[in-house]
PDB file of N, CA, C, O and CB in Angstrom:
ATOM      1  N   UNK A   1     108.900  66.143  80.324  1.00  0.00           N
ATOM      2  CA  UNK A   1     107.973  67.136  79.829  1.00  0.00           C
ATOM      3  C   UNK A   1     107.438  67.940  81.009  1.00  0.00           C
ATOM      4  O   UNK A   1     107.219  67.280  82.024  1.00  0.00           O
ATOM      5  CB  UNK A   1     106.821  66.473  79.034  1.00  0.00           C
ATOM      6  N   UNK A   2     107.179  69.300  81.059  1.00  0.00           N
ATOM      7  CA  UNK A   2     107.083  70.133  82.093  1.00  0.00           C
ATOM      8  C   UNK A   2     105.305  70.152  82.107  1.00  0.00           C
ATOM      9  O   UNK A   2     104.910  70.423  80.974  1.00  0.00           O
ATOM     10  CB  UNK A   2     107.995  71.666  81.810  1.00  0.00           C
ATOM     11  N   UNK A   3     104.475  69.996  82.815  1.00  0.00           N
ATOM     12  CA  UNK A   3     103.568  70.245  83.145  1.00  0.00           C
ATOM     13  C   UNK A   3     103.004  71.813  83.321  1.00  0.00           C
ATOM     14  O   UNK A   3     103.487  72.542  84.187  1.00  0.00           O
ATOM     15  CB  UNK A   3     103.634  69.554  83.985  1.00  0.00           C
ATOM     16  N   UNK A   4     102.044  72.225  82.510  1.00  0.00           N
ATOM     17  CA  UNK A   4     101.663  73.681  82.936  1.00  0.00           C
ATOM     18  C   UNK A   4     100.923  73.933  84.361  1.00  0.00           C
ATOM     19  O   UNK A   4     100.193  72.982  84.641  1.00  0.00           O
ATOM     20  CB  UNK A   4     100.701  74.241  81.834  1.00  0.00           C
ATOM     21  N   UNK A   5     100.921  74.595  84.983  1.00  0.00           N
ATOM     22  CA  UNK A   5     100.065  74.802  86.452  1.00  0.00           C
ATOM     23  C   UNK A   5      99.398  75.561  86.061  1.00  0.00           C
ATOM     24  O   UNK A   5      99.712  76.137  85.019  1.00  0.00           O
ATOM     25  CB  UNK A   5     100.636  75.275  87.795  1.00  0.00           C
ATOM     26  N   UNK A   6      97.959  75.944  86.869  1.00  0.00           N
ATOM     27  CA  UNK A   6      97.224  76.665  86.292  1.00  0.00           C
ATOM     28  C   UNK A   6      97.877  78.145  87.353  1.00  0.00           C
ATOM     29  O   UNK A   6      97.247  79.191  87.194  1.00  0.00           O
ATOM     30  CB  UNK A   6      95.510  76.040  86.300  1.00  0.00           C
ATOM     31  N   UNK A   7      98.807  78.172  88.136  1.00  0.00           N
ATOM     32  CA  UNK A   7      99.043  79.269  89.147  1.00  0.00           C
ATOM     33  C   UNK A   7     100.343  79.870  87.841  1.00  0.00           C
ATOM     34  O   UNK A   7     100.855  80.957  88.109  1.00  0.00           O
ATOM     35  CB  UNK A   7      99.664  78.622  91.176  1.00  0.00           C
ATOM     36  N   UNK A   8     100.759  79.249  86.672  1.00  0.00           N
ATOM     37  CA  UNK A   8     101.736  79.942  86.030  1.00  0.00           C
ATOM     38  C   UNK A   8     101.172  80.166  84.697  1.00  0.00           C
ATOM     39  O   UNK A   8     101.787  80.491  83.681  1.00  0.00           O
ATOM     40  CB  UNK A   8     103.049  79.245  86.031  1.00  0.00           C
ATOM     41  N   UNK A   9      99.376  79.852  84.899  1.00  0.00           N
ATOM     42  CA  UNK A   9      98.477  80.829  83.270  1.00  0.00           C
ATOM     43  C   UNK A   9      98.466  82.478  83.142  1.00  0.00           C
ATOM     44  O   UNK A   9      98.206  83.174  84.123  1.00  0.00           O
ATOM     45  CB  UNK A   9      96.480  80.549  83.270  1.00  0.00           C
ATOM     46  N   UNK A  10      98.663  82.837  82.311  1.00  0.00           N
ATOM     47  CA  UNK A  10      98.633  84.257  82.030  1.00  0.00           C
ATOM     48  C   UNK A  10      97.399  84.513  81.165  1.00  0.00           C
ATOM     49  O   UNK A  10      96.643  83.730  80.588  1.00  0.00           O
ATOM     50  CB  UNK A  10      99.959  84.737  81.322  1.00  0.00           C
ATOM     51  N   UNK A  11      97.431  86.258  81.274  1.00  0.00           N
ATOM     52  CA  UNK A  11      96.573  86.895  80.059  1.00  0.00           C
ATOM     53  C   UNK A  11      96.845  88.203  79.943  1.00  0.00           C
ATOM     54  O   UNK A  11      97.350  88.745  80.926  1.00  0.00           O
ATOM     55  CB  UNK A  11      95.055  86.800  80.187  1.00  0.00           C
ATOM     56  N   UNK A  12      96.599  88.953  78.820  1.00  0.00           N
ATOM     57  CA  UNK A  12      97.120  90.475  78.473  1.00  0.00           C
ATOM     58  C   UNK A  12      96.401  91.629  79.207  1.00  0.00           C
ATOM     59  O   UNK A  12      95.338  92.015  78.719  1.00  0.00           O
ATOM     60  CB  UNK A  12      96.921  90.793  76.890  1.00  0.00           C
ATOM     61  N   UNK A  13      96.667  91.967  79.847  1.00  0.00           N
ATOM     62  CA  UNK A  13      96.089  93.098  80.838  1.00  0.00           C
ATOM     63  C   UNK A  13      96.561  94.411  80.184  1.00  0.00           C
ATOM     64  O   UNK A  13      97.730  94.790  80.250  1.00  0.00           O
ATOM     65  CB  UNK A  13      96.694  92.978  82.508  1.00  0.00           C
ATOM     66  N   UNK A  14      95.475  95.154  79.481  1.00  0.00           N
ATOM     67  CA  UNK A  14      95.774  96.080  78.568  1.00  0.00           C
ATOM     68  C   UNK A  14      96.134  97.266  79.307  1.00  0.00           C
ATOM     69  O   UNK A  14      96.564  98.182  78.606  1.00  0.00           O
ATOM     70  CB  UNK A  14      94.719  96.284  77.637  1.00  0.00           C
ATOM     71  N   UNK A  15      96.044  97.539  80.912  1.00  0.00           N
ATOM     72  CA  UNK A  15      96.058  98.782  81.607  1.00  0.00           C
ATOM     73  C   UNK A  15      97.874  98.422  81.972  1.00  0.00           C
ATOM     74  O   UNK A  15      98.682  99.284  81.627  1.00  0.00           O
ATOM     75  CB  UNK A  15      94.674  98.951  83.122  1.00  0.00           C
ATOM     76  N   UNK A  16      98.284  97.404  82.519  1.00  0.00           N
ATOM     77  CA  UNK A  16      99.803  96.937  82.519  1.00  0.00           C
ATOM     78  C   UNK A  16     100.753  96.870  81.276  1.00  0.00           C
ATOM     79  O   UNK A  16     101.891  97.325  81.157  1.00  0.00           O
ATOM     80  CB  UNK A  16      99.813  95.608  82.993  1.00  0.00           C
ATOM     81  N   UNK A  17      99.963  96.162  80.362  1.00  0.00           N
ATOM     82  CA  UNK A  17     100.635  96.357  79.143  1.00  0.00           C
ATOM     83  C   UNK A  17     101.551  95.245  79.202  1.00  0.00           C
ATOM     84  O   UNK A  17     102.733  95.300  78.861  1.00  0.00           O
ATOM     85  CB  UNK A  17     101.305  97.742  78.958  1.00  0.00           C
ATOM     86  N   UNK A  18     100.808  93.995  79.755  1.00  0.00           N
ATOM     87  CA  UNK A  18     101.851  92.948  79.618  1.00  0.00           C
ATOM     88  C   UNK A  18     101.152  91.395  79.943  1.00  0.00           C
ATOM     89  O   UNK A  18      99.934  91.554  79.874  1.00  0.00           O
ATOM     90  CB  UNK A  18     103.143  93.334  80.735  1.00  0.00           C
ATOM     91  N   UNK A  19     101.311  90.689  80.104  1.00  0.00           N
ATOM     92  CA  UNK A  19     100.864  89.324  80.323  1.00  0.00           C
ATOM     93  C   UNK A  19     101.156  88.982  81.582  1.00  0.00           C
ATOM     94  O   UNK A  19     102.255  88.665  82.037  1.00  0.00           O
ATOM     95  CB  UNK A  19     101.411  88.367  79.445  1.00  0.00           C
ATOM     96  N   UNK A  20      99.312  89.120  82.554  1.00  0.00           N
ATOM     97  CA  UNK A  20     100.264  89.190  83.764  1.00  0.00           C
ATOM     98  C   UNK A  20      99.159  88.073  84.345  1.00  0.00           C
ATOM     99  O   UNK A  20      98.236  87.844  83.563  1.00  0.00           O
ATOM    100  CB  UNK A  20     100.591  90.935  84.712  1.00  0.00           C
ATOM    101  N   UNK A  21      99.137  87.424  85.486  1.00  0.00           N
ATOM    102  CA  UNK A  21      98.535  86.671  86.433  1.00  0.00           C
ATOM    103  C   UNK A  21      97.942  87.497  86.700  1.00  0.00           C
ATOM    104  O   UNK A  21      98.117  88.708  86.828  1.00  0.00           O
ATOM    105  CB  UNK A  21      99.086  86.031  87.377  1.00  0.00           C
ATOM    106  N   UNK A  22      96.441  86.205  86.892  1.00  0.00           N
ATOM    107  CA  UNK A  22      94.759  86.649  87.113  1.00  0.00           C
ATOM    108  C   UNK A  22      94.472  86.009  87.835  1.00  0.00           C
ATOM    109  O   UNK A  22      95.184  85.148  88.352  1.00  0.00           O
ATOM    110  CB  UNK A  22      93.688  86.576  86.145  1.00  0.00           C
ATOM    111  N   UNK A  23      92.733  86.376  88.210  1.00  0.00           N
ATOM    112  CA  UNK A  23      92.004  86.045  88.834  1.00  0.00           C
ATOM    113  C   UNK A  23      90.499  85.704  88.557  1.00  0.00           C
ATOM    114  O   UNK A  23      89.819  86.671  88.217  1.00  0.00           O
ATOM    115  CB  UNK A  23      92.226  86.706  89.484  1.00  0.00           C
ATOM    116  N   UNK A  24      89.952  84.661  88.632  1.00  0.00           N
ATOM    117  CA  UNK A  24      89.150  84.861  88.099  1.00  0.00           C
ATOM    118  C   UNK A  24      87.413  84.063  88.435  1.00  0.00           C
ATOM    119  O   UNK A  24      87.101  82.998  88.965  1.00  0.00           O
ATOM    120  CB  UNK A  24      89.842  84.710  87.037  1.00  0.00           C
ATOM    121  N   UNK A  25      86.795  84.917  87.974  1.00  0.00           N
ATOM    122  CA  UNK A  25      85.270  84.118  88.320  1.00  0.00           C
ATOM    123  C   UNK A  25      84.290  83.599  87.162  1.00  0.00           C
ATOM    124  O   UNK A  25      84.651  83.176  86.064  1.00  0.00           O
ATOM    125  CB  UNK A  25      84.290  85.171  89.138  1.00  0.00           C
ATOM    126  N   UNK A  26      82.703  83.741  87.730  1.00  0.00           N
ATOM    127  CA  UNK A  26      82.180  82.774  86.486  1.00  0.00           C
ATOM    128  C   UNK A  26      82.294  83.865  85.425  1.00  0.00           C
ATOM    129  O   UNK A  26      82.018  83.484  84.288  1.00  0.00           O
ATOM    130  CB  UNK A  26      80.433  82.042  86.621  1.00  0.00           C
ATOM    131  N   UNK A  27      82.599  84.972  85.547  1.00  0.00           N
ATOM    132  CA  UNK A  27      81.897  86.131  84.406  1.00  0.00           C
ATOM    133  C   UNK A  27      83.147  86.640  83.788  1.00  0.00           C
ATOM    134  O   UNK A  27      82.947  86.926  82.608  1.00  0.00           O
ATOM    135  CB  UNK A  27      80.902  87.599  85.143  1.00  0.00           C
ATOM    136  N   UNK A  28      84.391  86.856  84.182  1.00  0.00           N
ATOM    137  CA  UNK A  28      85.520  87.508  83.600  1.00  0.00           C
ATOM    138  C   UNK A  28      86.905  87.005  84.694  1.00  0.00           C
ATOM    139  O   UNK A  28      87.096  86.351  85.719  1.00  0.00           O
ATOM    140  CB  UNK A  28      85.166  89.340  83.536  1.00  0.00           C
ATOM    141  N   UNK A  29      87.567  87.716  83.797  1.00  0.00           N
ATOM    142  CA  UNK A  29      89.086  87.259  84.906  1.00  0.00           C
ATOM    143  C   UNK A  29      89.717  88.878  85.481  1.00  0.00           C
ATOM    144  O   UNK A  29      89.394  89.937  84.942  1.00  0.00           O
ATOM    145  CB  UNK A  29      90.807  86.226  83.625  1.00  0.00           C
ATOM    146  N   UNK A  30      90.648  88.774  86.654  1.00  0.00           N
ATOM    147  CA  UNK A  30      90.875  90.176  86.415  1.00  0.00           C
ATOM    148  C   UNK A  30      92.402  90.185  86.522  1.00  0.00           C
ATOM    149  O   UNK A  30      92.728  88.998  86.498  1.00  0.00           O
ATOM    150  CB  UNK A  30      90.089  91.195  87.468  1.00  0.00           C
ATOM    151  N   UNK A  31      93.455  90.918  86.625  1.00  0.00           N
ATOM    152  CA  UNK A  31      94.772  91.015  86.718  1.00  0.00           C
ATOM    153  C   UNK A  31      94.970  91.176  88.184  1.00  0.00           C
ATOM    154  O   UNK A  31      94.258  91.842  88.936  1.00  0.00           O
ATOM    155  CB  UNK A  31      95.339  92.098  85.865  1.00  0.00           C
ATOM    156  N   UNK A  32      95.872  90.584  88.450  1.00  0.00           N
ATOM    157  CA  UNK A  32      96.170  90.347  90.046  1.00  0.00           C
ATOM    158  C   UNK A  32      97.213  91.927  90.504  1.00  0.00           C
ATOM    159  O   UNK A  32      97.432  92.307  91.655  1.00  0.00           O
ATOM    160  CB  UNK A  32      97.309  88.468  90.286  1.00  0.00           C
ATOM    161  N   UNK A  33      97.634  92.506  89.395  1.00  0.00           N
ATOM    162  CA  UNK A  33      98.518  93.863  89.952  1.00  0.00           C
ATOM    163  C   UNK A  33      97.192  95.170  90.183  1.00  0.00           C
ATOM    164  O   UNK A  33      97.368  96.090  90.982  1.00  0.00           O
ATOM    165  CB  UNK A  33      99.980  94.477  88.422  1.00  0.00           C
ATOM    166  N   UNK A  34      96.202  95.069  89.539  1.00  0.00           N
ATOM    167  CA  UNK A  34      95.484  96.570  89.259  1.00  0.00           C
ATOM    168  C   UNK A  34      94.553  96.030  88.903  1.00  0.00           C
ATOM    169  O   UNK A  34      94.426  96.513  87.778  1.00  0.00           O
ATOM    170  CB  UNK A  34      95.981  97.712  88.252  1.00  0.00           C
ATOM    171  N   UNK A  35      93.655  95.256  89.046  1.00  0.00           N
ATOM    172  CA  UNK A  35      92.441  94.820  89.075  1.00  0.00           C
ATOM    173  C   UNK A  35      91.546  94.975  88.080  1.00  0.00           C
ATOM    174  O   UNK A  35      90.336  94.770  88.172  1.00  0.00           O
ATOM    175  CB  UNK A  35      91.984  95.207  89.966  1.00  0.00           C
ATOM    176  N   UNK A  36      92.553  95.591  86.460  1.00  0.00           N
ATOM    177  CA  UNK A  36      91.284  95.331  85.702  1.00  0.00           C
ATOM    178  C   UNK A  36      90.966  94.185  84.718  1.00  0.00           C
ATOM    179  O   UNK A  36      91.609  93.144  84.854  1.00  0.00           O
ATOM    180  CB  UNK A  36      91.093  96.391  85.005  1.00  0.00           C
ATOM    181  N   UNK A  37      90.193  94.256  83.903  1.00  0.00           N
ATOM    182  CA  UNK A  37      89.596  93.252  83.253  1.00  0.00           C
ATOM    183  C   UNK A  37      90.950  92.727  82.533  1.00  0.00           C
ATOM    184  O   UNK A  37      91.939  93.415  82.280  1.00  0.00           O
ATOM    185  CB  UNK A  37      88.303  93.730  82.299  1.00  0.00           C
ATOM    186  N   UNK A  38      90.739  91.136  82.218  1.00  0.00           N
ATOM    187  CA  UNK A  38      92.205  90.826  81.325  1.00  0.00           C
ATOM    188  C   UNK A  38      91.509  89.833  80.008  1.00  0.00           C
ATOM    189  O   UNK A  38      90.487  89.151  80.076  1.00  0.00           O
ATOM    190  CB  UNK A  38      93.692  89.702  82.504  1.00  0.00           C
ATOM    191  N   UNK A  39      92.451  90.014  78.800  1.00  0.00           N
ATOM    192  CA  UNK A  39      92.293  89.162  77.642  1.00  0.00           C
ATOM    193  C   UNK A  39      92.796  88.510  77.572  1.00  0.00           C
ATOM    194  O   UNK A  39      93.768  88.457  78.326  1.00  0.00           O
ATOM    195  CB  UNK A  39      92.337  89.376  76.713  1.00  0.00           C
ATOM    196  N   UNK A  40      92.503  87.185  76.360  1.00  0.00           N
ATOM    197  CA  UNK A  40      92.941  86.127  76.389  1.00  0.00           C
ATOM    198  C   UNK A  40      94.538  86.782  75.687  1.00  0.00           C
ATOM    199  O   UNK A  40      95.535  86.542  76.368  1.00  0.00           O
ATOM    200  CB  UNK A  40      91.904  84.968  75.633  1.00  0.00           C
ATOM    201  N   UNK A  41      94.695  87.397  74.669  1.00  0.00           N
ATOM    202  CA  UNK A  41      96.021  87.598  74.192  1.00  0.00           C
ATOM    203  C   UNK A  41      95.787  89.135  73.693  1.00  0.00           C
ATOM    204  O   UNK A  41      94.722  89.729  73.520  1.00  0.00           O
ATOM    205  CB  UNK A  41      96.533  86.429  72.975  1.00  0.00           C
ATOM    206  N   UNK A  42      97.337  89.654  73.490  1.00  0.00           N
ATOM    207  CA  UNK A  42      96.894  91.393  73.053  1.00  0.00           C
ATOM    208  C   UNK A  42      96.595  91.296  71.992  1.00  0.00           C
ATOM    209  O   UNK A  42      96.594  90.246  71.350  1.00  0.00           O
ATOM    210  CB  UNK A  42      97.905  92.632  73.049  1.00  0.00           C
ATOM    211  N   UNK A  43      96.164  92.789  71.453  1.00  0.00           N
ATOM    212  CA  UNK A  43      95.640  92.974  69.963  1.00  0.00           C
ATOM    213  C   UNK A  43      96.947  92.487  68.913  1.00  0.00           C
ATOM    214  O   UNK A  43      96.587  91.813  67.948  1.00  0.00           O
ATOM    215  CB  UNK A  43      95.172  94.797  69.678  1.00  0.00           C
ATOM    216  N   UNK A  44      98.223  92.740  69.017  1.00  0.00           N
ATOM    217  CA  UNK A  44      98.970  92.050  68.033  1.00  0.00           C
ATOM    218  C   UNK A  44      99.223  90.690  67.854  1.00  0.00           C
ATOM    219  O   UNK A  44      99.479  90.216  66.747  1.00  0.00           O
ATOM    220  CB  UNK A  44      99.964  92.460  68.062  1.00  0.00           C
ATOM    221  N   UNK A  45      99.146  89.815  69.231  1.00  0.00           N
ATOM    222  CA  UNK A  45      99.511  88.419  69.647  1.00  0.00           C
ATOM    223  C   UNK A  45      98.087  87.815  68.765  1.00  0.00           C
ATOM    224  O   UNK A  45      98.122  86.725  68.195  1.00  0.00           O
ATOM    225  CB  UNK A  45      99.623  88.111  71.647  1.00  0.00           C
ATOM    226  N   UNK A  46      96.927  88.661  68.761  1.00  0.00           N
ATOM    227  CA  UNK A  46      95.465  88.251  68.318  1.00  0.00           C
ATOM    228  C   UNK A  46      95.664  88.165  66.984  1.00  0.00           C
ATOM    229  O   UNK A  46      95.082  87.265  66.378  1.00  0.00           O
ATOM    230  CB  UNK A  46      94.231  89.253  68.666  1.00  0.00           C
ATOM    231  N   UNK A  47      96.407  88.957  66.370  1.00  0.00           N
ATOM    232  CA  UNK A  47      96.062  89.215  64.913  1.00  0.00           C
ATOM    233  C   UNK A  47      97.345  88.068  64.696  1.00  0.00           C
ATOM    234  O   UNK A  47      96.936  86.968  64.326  1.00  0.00           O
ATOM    235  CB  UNK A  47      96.178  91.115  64.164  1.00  0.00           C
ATOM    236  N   UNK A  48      98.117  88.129  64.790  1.00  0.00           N
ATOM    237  CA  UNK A  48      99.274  87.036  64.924  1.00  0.00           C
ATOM    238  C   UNK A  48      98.641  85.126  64.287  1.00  0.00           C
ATOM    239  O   UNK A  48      98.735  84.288  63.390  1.00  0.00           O
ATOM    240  CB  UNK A  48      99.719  87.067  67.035  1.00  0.00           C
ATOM    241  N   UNK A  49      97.997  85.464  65.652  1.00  0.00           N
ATOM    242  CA  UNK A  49      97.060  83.969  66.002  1.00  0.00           C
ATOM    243  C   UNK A  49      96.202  84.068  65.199  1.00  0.00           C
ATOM    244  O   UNK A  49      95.394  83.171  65.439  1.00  0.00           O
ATOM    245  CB  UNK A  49      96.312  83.679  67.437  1.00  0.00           C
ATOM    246  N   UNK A  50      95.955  84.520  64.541  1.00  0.00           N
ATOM    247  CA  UNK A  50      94.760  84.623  63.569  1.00  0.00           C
ATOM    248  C   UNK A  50      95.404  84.513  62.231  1.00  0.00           C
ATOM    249  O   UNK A  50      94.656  83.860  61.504  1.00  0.00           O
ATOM    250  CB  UNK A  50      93.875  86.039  63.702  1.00  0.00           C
ATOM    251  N   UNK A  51      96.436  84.866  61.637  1.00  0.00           N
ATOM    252  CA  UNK A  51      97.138  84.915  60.542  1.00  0.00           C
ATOM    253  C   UNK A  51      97.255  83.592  60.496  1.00  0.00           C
ATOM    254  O   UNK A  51      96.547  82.884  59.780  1.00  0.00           O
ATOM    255  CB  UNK A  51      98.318  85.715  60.488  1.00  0.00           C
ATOM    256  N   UNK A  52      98.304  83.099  61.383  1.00  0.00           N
ATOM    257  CA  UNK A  52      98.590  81.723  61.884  1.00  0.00           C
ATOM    258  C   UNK A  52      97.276  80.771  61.026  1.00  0.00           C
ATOM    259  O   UNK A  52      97.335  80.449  59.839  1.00  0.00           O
ATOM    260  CB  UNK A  52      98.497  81.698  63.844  1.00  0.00           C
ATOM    261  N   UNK A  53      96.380  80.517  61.771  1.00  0.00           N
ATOM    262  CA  UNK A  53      95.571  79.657  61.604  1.00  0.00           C
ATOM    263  C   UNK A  53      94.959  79.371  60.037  1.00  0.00           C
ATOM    264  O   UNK A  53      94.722  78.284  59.510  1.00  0.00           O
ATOM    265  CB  UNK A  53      94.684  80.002  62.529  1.00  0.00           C
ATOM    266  N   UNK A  54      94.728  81.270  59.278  1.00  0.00           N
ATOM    267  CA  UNK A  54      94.526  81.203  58.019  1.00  0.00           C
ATOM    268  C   UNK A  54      95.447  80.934  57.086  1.00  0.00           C
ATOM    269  O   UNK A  54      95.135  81.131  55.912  1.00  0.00           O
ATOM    270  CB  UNK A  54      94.074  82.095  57.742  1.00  0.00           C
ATOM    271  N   UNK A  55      96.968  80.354  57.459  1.00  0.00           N
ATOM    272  CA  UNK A  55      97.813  80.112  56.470  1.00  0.00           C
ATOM    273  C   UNK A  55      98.025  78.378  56.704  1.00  0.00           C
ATOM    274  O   UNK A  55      98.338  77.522  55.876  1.00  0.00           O
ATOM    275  CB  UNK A  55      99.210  81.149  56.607  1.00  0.00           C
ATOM    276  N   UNK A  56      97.836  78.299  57.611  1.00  0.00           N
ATOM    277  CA  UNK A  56      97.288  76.627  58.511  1.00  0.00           C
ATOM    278  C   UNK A  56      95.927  76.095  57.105  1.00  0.00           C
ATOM    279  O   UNK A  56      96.018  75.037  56.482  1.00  0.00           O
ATOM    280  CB  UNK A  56      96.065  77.126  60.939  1.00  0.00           C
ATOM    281  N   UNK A  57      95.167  76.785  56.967  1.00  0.00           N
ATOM    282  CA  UNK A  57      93.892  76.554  56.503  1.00  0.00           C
ATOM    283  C   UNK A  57      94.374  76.485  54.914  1.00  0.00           C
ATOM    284  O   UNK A  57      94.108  75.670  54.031  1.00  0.00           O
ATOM    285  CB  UNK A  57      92.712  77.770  56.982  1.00  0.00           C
ATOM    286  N   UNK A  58      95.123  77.579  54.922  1.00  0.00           N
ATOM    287  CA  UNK A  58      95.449  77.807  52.776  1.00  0.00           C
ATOM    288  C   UNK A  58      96.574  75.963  53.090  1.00  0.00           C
ATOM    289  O   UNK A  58      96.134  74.913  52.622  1.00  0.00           O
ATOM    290  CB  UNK A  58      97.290  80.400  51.886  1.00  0.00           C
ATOM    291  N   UNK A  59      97.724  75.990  53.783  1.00  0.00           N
ATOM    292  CA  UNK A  59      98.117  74.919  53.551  1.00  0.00           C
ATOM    293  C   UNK A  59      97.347  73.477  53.654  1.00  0.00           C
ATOM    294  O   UNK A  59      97.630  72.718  52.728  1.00  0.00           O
ATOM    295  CB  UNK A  59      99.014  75.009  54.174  1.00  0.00           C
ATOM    296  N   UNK A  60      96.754  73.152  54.275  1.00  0.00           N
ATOM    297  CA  UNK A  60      95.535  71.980  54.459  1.00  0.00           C
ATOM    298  C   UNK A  60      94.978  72.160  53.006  1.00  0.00           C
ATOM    299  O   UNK A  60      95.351  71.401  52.111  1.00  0.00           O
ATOM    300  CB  UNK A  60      94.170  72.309  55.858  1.00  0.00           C
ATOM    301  N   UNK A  61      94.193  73.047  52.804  1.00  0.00           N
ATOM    302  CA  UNK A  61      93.394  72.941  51.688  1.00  0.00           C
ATOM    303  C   UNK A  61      94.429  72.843  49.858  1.00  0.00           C
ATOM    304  O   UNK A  61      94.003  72.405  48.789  1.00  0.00           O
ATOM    305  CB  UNK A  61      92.330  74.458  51.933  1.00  0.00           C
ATOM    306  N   UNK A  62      95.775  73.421  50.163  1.00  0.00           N
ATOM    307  CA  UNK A  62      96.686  72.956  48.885  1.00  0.00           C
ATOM    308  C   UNK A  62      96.779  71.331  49.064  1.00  0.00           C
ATOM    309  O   UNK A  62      96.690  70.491  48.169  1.00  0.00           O
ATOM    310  CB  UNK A  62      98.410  73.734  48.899  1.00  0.00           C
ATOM    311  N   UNK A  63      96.966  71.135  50.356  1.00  0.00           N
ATOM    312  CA  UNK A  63      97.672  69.585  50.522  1.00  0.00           C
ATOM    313  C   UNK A  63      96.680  68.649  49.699  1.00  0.00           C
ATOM    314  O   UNK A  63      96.840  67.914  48.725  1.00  0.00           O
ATOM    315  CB  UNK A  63      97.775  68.968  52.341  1.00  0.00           C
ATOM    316  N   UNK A  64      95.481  69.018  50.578  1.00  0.00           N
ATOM    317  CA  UNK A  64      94.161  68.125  50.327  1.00  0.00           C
ATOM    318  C   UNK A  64      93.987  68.017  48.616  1.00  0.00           C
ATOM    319  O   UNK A  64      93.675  67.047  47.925  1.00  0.00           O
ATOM    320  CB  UNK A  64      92.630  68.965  51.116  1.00  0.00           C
ATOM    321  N   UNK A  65      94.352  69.552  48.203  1.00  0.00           N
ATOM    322  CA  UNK A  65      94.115  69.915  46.804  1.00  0.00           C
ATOM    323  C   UNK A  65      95.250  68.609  45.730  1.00  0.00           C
ATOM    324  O   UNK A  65      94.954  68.339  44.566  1.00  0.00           O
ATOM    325  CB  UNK A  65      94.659  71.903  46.648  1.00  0.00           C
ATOM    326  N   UNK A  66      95.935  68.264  46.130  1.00  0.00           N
ATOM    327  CA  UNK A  66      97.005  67.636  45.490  1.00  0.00           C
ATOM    328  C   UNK A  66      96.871  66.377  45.963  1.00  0.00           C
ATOM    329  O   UNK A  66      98.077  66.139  46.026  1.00  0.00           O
ATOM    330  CB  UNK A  66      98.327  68.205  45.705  1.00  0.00           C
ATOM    331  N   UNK A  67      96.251  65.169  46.426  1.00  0.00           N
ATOM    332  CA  UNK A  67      95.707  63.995  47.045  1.00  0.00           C
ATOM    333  C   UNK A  67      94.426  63.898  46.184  1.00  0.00           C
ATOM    334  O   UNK A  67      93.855  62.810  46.271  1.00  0.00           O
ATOM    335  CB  UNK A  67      95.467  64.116  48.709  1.00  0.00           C
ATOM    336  N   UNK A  68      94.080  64.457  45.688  1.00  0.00           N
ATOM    337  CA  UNK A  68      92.631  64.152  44.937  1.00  0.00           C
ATOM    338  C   UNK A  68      93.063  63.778  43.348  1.00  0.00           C
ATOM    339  O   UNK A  68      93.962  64.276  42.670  1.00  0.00           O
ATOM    340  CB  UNK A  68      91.454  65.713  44.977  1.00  0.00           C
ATOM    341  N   UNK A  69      92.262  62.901  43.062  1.00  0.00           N
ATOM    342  CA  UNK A  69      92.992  62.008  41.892  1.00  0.00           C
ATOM    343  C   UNK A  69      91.810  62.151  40.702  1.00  0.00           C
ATOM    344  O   UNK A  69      90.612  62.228  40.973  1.00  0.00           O
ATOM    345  CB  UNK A  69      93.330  60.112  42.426  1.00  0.00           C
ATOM    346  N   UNK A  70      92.298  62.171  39.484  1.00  0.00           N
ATOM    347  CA  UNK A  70      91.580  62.955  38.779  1.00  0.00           C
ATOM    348  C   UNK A  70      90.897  61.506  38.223  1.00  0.00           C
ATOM    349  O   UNK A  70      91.448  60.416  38.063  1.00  0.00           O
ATOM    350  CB  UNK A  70      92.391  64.136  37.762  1.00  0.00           C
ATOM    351  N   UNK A  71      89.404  61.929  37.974  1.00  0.00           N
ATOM    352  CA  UNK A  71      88.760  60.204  37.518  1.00  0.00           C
ATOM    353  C   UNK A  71      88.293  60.427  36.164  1.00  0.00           C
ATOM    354  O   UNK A  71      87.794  59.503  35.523  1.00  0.00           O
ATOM    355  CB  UNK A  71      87.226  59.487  38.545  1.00  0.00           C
TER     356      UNK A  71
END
């Protein structure tokens, strides 16, 4: 199993337009090519991850829905 390093973490640097290596302090991180501010993921990867989780949530709650026993 490969170990992540924290020297091979990324984040979306919206002025690059790509997922690039940062830098970072107590208040924000910045992109190591052009120094500006960086996100955790871009606006599509966000909405993505977010879909994700609410179809995560509808399946849990069918599962759960079908385990409950009628008294």
């Amino acid at each position: 199993m490969e170990n992540d390093h924290f020297y091979n973490e990324t984040k979306y640097c919206t002025r690059c337009a790509d997922y690039v290596r940062f830098l970072r302090n107590l208040e924000a991180s910045y992109c190591v090519h052009c120094g500006s501010k960086v996100k955790l993921f871009s606006a599509k990867d966000r909405r993505s991850f977010i879909n994700g989780l609410k179809e995560d949530k509808e399946r849990r709650r069918k599962k759960a829905g079908n385990n409950k026993r009628a008294s």
